[in-house]
C-alpha positions in Angstrom: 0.0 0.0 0.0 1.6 3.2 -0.9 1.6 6.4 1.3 -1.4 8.0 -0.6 -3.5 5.3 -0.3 -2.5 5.3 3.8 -3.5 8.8 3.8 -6.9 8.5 1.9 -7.5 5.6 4.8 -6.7 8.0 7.3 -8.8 11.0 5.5 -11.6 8.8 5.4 -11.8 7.6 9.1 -11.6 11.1 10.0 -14.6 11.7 7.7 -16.0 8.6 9.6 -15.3 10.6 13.1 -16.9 13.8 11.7 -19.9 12.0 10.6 -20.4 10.6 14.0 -20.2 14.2 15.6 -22.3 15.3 13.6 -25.4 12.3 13.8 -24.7 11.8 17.6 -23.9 15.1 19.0 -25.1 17.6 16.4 -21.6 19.2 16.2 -20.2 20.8 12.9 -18.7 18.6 10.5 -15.2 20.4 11.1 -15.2 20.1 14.9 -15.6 16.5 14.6 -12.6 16.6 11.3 -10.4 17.8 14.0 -10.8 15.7 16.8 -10.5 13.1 14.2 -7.3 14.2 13.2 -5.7 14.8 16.3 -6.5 11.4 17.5 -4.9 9.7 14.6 -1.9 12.2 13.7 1.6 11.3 14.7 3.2 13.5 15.8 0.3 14.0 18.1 0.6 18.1 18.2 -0.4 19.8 14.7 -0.4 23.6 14.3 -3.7 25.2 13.1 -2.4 25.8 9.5 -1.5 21.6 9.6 -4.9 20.7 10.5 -6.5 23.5 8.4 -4.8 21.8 5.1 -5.3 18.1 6.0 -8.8 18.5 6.5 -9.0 21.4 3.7 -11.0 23.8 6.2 -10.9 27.9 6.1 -8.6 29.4 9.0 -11.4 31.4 9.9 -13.7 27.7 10.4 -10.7 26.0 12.2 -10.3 28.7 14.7 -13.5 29.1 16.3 -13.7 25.5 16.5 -10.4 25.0 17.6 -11.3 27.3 20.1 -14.5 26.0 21.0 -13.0 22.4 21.7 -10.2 24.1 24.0 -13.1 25.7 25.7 -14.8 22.4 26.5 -11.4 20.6 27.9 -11.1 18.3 24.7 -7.7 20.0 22.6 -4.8 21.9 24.7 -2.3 24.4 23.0 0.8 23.0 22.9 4.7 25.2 23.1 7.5 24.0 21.3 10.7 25.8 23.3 12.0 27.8 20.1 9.1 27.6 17.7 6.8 30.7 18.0 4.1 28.2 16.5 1.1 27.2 18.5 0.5 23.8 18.5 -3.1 21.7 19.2 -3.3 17.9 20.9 -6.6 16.2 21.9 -6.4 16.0 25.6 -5.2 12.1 26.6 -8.9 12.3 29.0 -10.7 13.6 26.2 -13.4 10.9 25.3 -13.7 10.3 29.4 -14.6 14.3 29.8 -17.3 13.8 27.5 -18.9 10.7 29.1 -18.4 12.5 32.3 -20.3 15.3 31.2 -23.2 13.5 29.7 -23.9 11.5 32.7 -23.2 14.9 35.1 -26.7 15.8 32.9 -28.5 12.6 33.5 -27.8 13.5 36.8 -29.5 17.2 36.5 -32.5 15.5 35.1 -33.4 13.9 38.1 -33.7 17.2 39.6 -36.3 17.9 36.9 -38.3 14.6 37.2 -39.4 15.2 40.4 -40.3 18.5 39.7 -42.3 17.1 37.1 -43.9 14.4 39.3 -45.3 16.8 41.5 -46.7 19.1 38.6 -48.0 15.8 37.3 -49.9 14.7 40.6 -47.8 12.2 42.3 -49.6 9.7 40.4 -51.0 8.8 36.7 -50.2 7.7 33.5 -48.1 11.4 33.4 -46.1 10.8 36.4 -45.3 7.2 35.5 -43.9 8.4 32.1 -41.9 11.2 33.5 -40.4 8.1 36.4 -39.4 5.8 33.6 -37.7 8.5 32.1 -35.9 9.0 35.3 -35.6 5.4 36.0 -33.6 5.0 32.8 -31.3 7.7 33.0 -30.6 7.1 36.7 -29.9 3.1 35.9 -27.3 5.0 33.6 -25.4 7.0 35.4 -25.4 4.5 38.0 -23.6 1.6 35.9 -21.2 4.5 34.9 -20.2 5.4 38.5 -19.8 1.9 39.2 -17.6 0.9 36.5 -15.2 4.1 35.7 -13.1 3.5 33.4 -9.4 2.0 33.6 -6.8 4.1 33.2 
């Protein structure tokens, strides 16, 4: 297999990874290029020209979501001693912040559930739906906490 064929394998699971962002967490088809890329690059640091021209994206594009993702805890800026470039890596905790944070908002629903119940009457075909709801997520969160991940 020659080089160009590795990189159009590697282009198209990072197409794969955008295309999972985008059906599972509504994210923009770029924010999900990068973090594609910088799980799979080697070196793992890439500047934001490097990632701009691997996934073909405008500057512009790449820098509010480069900055969006460093927002969230996902991709650190990276110094080089010497090298007046800023670099980008996907934190090594990255996937484990996001799990974290979806079941830190199953958690907030149950807050909501039971201010629903009480709306609802305590009792009734409303209430019931509004507890399974809360049953499920709850059963969730629960399995998480008591199987974190190995590190």
């Amino acid at each position: 297999m020659s080089s160009e064929d590795d990189r159009d394998e590697v282009l198209r699971w990072i197409e794969r990874v955008a295309t999972f962002c985008v059906e599972e967490w509504a994210l923009p088809p770029i924010t999900g290029r990068i973090l594609g890329l910088l799980m799979i690059c080697d070196p793992p640091e890439r500047s934001a020209g490097q990632i701009a021209e691997t996934i073909q994206a405008s500057r512009a594009s790449l820098t509010s979501n480069m900055r969006f993702l460093a927002a969230i805890g996902l991709v650190r800026k990276v110094r080089v001693p010497g090298d007046r470039t800023t670099y980008y890596r996907i934190e090594d905790d990255a996937w484990h912040k996001v799990i974290q944070r979806k079941l830190d908002s199953l958690g907030a629903f149950g807050d909501i559930a039971d201010e629903g119940t009480k709306l609802a009457g305590g009792s009734g075909p409303r209430t019931e739906r509004i507890r399974a709801a809360q049953q499920s997520l709850t059963w969730l969160r629960d399995i998480a906490a008591h199987h974190p991940p190995k590190a």
